[in-house]
Each structure stands twice: as C-alpha cells, then as structure tokens.
C-alpha positions in Angstrom: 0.0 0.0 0.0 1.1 3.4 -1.0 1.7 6.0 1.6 -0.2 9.4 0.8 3.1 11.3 1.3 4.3 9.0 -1.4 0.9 9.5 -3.4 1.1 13.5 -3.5 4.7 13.1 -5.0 3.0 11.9 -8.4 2.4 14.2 -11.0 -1.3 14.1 -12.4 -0.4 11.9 -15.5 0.8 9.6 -13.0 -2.1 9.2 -10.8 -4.1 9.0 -13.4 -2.1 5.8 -14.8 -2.2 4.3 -11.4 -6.1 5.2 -10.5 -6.8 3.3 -13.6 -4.3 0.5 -12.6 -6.0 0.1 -9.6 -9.6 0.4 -10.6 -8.9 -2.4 -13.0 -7.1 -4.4 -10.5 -10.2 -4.2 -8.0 -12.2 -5.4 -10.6 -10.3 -8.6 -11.1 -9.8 -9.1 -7.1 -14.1 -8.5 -6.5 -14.5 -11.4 -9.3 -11.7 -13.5 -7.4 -13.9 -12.9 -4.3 -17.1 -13.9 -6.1 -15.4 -17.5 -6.8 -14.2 -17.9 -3.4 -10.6 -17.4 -4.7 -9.4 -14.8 -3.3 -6.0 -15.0 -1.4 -5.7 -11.6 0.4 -8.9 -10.6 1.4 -7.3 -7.2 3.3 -5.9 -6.4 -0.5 -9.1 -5.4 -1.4 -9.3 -3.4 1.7 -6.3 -1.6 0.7 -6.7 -0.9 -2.6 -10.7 0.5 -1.8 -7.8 3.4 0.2 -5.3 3.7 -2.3 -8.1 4.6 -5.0 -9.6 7.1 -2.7 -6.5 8.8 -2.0 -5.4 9.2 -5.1 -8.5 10.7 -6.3 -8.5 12.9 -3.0 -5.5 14.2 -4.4 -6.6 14.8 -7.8 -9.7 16.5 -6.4 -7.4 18.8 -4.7 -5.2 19.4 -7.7 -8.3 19.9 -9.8 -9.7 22.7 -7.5 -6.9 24.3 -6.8 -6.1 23.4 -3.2 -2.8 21.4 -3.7 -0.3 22.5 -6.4 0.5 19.9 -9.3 3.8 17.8 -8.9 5.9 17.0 -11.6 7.5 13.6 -10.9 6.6 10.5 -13.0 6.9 7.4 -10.8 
C-alpha cells in the first residue's frame, strides 16, 4: 500500500495511470472474491484506500487546493 506522502509526490499523469491500474485491478480481485478465490482478502481493503487517496489528491489538484507535482513514478 502506498503512503499518501508518497501519493502527493505523483504528477497528475501519473495518478491517473495508477487510479486506472487500480480500478482495474479491483475489478479482477471483487471477481476472485465472487469465486471464493481470493488469497488476500485485506488487498481489497487496501486498494478500496489507495483509490480514494489518489483521487483525493486529484480532487485537490483539480480545485486548486494542492499544487501539481511533476515527478513520474
């Protein structure tokens, strides 16, 4: 799991990359859960966080409240 100090380091081309990774990846691990396969059921947990804090910061970015980084991770 990401840290958010680590999170607000990303620049918005970046989040976006990884929102979408994760999204994606939360759709596979709900369909795992569905089939009673699912390994880590506190990765779920986790990533449900990590997508909110990354849009969080986006949010922020968006409006104004945060400034924009420029580091692609």
């Amino acid at each position: 799991m990401m840290k958010t100090s680590d999170i607000k380091d990303y620049s918005v081309e970046a989040l976006k990359n990884k929102l979408a990774d994760n999204e994606t990846e939360m759709a596979n691990l709900k369909f795992q859960k569905a089939l009673q396969q699912l390994e880590k059921p506190t990765r779920v947990r986790e990533l449900r966080r990590e997508i909110a804090q990354i849009k969080t910061v986006l949010k922020e970015i968006e409006l104004g409240i945060r400034e924009e980084k420029g580091q692609d991770v």
